[in-house]
N, C-alpha and C positions, 0 to 999 in steps of 0.2 A: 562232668559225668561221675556218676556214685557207684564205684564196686560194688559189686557185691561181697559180703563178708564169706568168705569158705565156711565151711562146715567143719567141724572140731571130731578129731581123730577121733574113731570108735573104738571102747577098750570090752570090759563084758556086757552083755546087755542089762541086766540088772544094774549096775554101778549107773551105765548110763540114763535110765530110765530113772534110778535117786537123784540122779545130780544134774537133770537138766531142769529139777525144779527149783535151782538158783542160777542158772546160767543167765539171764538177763541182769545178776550182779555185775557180772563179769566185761566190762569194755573191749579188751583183746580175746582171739580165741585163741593164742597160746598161756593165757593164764587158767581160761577155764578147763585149757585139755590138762594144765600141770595138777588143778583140783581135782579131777578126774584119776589121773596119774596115783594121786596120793592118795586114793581110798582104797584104787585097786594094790596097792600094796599095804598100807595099813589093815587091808581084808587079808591078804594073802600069809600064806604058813611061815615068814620069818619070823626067827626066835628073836629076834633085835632090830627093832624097825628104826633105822639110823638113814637119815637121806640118800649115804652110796649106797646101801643095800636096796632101800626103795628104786631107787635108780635101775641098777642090776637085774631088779626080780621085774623090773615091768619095759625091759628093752631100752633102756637110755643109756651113751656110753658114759657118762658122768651126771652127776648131780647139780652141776650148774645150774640149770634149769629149773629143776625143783627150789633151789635155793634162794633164788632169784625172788619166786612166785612169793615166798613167806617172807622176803626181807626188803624186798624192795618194790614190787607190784605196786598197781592201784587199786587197791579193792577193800569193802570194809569187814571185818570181823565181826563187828554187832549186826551189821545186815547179817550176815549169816547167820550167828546168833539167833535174832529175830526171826529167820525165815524159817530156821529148822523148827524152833517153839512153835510156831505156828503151824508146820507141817506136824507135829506129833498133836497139837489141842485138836487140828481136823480128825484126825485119828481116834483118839480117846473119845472126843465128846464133852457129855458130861459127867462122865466117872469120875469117881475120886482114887487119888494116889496114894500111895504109901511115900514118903519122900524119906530119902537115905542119904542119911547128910555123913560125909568119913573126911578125913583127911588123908592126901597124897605125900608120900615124903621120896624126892630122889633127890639123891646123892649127886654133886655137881663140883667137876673142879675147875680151876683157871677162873676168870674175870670176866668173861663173856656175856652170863648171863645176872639179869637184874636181879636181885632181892636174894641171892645165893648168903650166905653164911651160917655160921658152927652153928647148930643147933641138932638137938635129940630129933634123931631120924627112925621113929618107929620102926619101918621093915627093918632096918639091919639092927637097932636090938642097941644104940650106941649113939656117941653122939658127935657128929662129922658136918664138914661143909656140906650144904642141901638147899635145897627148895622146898617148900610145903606152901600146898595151896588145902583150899576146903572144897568140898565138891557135892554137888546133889543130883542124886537118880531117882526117878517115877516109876514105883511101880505099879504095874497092870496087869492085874491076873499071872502069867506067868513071864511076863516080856519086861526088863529095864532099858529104861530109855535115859539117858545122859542128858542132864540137863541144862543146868548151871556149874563154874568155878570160878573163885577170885583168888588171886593169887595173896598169900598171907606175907606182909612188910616187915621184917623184925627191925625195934626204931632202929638199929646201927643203920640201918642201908636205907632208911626211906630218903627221897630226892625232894627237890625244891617242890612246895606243890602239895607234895603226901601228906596224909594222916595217920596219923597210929591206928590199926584196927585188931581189935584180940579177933580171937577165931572164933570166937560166941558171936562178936558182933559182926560178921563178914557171915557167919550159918545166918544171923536174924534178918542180915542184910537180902540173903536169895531167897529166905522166905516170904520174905514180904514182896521181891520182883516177881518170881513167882504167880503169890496170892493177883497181883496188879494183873496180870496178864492173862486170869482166867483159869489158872488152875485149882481144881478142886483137891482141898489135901484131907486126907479124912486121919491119917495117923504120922509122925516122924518120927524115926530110929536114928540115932545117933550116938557117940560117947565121950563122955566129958564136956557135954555142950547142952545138956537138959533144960539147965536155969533160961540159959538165952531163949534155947525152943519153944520153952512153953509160953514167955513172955510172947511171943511173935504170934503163937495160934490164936492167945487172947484177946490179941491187939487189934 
């Protein structure tokens, strides 16, 4: 005899009516209620969106759970990846973007996370343990939509496996994923990454 699956706790209806357009990723429905979980607090007015807090502001007594869904679940990240792209190409069409290629820089301590080391971290202006990744947004008329990021390797820290990639070639690299998938790019803003951009438009 086959259970039936329950039905996955309802949080706002908007959140719920985004994100039931990935929920056949999702195998359990306690991972897809913790995706759920996590938008509605990533939507919500904390100044510092850290998992207890997430936790806190959307009724959970601790953050277990959330923690759980990101580090040990079964679920894939490029599906979603993939599905969100896809849900923004239905959206646009066939307009063309403006793509806004920046770099991220946060500051990160302890050993915890991968590809962490010294390096000049823009926002604070200095140069400290961090993360930098490169990141690209679509824009359309007056709405940006999140598109692409890869996280940037400095060679101290790359792992058995890696490549070296400067952050010219990781912006050329989502251009060209991007261009593969249908998006129309009519202009790209960026800084200190021109040489690589414009090699990619031409390409």
């Amino acid at each position: 005899m086959v259970t039936a699956r329950r039905p996955a706790s309802p949080t706002l209806k908007f959140i719920d009516e985004y994100c039931q357009n990935y929920q056949d990723l999702f195998s359990q429905v306690r991972n897809y209620e913790a995706f759920k979980l996590l938008h509605l607090g990533l939507l919500s007015e904390l100044p510092r969106k850290s998992l207890p807090k997430i936790a806190r502001a959307v009724g959970l007594s601790n953050s277990q759970s959330l923690h759980h869904f990101l580090r040990d679940s079964t679920w894939s990240s490029p599906a979603l990846t993939q599905r969100r792209l896809q849900l923004i190409l239905q959206l646009i069409g066939e307009t063309e973007i403006i793509l806004c290629i920046d770099e991220t820089r946060d500051e990160k301590k302890g050993q915890a996370t991968d590809y962490v080391a010294k390096q000049y971290l823009g926002n604070l202006g200095k140069t400290e343990r961090g993360i930098v990744s490169v990141n690209a947004y679509g824009l359309v008329d007056t709405i940006t939509y999140s598109l692409l990021f890869k996280n940037f390797k400095p060679r101290a820290c790359l792992k058995p496996g890696d490549t070296y990639k400067s952050k010219p070639q990781l912006a050329r690299e989502i251009i060209c994923e991007l261009k593969a998938l249908g998006f129309r790019i009519k202009l790209v803003l960026a800084v200190g990454l021109n040489t690589a951009l414009n090699k990619s438009r031409t390409s």
